[in-house]
C-alpha positions as semicolon CSV with decimal commas, in nm:
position;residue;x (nm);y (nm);z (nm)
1;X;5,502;6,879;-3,742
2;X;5,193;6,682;-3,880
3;X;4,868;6,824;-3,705
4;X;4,640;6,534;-3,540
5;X;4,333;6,461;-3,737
6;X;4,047;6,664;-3,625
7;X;3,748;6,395;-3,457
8;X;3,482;6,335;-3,677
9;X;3,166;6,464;-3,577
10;X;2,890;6,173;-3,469
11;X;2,693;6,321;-3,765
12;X;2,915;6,351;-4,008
13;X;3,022;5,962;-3,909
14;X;2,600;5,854;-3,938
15;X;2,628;6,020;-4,301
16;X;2,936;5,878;-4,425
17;X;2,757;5,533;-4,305
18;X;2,452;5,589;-4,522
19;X;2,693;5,705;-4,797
20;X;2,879;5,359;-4,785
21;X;2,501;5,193;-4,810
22;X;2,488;5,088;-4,445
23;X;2,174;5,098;-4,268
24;X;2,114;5,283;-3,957
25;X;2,205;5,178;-3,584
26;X;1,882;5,155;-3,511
27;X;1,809;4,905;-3,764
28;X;2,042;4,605;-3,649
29;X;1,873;4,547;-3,322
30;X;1,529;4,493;-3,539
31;X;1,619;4,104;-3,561
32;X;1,672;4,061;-3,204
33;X;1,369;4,204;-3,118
34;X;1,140;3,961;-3,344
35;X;1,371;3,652;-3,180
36;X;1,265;3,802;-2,819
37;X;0,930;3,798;-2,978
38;X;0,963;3,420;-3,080
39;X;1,067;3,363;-2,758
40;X;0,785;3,504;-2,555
41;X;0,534;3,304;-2,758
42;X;0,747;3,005;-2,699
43;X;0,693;3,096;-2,310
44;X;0,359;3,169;-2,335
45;X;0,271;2,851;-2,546
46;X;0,421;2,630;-2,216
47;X;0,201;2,857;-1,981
48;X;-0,110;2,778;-2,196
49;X;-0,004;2,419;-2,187
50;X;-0,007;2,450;-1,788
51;X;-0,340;2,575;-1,750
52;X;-0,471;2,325;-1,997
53;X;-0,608;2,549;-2,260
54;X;-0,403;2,340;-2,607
55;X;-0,575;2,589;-2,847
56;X;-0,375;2,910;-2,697
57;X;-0,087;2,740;-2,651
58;X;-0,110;2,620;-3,028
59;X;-0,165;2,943;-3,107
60;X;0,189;3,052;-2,957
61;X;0,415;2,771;-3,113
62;X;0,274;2,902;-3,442
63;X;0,325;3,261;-3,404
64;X;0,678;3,205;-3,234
65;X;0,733;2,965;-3,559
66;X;0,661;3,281;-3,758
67;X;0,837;3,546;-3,572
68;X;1,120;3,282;-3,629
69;X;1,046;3,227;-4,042
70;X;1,115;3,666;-4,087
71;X;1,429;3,728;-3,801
72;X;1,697;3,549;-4,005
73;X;1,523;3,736;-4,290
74;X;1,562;4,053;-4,138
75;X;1,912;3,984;-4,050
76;X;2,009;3,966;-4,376
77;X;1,810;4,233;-4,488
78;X;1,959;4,486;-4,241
79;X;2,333;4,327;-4,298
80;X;2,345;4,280;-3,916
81;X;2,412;3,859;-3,920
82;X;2,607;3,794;-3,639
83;X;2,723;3,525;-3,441
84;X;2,595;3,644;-3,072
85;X;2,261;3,669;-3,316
86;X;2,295;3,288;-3,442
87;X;2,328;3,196;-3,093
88;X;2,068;3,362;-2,950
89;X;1,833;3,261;-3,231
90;X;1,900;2,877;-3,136
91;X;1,841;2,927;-2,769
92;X;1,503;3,097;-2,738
93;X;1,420;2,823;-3,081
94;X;1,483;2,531;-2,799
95;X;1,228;2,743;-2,603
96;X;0,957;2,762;-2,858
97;X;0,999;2,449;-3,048
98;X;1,202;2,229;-2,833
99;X;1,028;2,272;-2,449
100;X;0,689;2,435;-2,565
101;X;0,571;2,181;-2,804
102;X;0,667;1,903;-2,564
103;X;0,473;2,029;-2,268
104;X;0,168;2,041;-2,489
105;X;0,198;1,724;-2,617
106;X;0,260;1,561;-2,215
107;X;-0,043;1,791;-2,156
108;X;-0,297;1,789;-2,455
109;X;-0,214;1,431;-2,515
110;X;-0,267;1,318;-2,149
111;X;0,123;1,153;-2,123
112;X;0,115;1,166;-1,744
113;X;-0,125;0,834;-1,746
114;X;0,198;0,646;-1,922
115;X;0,427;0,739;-1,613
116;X;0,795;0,741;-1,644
117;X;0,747;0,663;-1,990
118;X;0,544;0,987;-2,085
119;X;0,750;1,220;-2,012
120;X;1,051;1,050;-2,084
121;X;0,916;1,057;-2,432
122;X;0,842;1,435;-2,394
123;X;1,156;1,482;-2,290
124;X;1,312;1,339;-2,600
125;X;1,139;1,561;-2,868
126;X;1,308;1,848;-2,644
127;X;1,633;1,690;-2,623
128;X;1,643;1,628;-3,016
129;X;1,528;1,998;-3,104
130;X;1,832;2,104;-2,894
131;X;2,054;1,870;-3,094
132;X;1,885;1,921;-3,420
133;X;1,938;2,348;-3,358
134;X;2,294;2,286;-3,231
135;X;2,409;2,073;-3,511
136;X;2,252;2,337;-3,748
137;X;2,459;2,595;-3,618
138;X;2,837;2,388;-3,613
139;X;2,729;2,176;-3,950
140;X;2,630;2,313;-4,256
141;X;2,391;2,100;-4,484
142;X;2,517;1,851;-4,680
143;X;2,296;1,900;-4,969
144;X;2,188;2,191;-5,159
145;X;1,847;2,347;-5,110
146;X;1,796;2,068;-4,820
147;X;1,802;2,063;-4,444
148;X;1,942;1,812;-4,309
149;X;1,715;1,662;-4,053
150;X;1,309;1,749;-3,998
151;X;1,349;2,191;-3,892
152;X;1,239;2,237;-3,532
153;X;0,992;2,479;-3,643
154;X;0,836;2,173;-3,875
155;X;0,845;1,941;-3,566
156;X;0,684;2,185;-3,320
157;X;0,409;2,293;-3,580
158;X;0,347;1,938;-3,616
159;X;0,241;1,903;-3,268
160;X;0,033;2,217;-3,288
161;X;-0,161;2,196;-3,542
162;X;-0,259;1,860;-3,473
163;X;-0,379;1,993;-3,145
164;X;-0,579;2,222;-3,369
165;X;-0,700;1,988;-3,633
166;X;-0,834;1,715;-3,348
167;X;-1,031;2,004;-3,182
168;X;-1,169;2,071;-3,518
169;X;-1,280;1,753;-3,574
170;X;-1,429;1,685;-3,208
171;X;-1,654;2,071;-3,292
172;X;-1,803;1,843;-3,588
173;X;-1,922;1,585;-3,418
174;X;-1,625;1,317;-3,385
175;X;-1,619;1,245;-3,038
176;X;-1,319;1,063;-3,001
177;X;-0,975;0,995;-2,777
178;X;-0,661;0,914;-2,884
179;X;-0,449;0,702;-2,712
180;X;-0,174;0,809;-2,505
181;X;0,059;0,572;-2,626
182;X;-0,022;0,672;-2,995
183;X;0,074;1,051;-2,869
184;X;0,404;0,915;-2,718
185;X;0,531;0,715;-3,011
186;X;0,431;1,042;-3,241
187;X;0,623;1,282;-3,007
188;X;0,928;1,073;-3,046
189;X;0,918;0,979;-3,395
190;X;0,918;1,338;-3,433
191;X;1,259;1,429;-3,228
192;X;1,412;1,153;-3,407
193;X;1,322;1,313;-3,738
194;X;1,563;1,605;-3,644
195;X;1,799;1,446;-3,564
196;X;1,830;1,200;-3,849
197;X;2,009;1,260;-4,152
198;X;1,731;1,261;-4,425
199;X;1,719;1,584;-4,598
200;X;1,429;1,774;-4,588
201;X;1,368;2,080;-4,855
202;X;1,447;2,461;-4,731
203;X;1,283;2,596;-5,019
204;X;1,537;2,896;-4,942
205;X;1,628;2,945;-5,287
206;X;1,246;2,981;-5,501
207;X;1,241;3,334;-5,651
208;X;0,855;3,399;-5,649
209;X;0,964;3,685;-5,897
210;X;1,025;3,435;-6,197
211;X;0,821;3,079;-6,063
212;X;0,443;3,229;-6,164
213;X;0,335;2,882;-6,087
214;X;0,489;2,881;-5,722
215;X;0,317;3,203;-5,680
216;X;-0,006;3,106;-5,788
217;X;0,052;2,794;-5,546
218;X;0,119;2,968;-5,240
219;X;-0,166;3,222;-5,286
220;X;-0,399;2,956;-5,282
221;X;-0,245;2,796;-5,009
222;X;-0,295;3,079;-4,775
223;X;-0,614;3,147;-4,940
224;X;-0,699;2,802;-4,753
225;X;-0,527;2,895;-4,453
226;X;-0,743;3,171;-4,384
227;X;-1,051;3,015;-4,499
228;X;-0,993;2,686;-4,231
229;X;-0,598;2,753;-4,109
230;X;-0,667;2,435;-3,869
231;X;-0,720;2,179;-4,162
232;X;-0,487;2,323;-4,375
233;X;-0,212;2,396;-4,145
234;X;-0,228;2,003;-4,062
235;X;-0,227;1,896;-4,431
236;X;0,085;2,115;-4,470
237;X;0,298;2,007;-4,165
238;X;0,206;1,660;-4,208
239;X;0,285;1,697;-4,582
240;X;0,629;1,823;-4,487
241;X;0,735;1,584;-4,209
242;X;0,627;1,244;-4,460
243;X;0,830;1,436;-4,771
244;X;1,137;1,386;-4,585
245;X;1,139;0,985;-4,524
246;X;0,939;0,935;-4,914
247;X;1,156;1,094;-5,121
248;X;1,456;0,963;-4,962
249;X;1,286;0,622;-5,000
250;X;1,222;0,741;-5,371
251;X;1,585;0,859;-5,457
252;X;1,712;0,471;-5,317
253;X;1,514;0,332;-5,499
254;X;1,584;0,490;-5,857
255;X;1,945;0,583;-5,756
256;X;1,899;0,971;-5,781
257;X;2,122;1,205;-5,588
258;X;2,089;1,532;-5,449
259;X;2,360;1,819;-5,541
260;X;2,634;1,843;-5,256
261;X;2,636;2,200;-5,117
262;X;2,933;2,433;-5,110
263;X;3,076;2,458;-4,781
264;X;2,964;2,781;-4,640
265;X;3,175;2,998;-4,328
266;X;2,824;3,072;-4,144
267;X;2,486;2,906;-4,125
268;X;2,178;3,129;-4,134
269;X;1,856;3,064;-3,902
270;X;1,611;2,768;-3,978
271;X;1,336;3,016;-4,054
């Protein structure tokens, strides 16, 4: 009579795991901890935005923007992709760059002179984030390398650092106000962007290991960032959101088209 298999001891089971090349328990909640972290600054940012203090509330969009550029990353990394982790991922992202970034705008841009209209236009920039995450998530891109739509993360940096780059201005000297309307139409040209269907570039797939030029580029860049991260932060978002609608004006007009992208079981993060 066969004898039943004798229970593997828990660390004997932990060993055979690292054997196989999987990485510890411990490891896989890692992600979910920088999303929570995403998320708090989201919360915080909209707090901030409250008690009428832009900067710090700024300050949150872009460090829940970079907790959310490394927790996809660190998915991968620690093989622990999983759906429950796509899904949280898009929620506290509606959070950070879907509510927060509207609240600062209806705040920091004085929207609640414009009436109904003000936050209705608020209310759209969140509304199209949500879309724009939840079509990420059921649609894969349609074009290699590209996004399809202006990133969340791009849209609610937008309205950060311009919060940042207008206080800059104002501490040298240019006193001026703009106009709530001009805020508005911004707000909602920007939750339009993501959910439009111009491509924008992931830049996903550069290898810094064999592009010395890219390398070089981006260590000037954040040279500049830390030298004056408010002007420079600006130049970049606004550099990204106008690439979008010129080079798709660009390829119409010379008949270029981008590569079609393989269709893919799973879609990674935005970050």
């Amino acid at each position: 009579m066969d004898q039943p298999e004798a229970p593997i001891e828990k660390h004997q089971y932990h060993r055979r795991r690292r054997e196989q090349g999987e990485p510890h328990r411990g490891w896989f909640v890692l992600p979910h901890l920088v999303t929570t972290a995403g998320l708090f600054f989201g919360f915080y940012a909209i707090v901030q935005a409250f008690n009428d203090k832009p900067d710090l509330a700024a300050l949150g969009i872009v460090l829940a923007a970079v907790c959310d550029a490394f927790d996809g990353r660190l998915a991968r990394l620690t093989r622990s992709s999983s759906r429950f982790g796509l899904e949280y991922d898009s929620i506290a992202d509606t959070v950070s760059f879907g509510v927060a970034p509207a609240m600062l705008a209806f705040s920091a841009g004085q929207l609640q002179v414009l009436g109904r209209t003000g936050w209705v236009m608020a209310f759209l920039f969140t509304a199209c984030a949500a879309l724009r995450l939840a079509r990420f998530n059921v649609a894969p891109g349609r074009y290699r390398g590209r996004f399809e739509g202006l990133p969340s993360p791009a849209g609610a940096g937008m309205v950060a650092t311009t919060v940042w780059f207008v206080a800059f201005l104002r501490d040298f000297g240019f006193e001026f106000s703009i106009p709530s309307g001009f805020v508005a139409a911004g707000t909602a040209i920007l939750g339009l962007l993501m959910v439009s269907s111009i491509p924008y570039r992931s830049f996903k797939e550069i290898d810094l290991r064999h592009s010395y030029g890219t390398l070089v580029l981006m260590v000037f860049a954040i040279a500049l960032i830390i030298n004056e991260p408010s002007v420079t932060l600006f130049v970049i978002c606004l550099a990204y959101c106008v690439s979008g609608p010129v080079e798709w004006l660009w390829r119409r007009h010379t008949g270029r088209v981008l590569e079609l992208s393989e269709p893919a079981p799973g879609q990674p993060n935005e970050g």
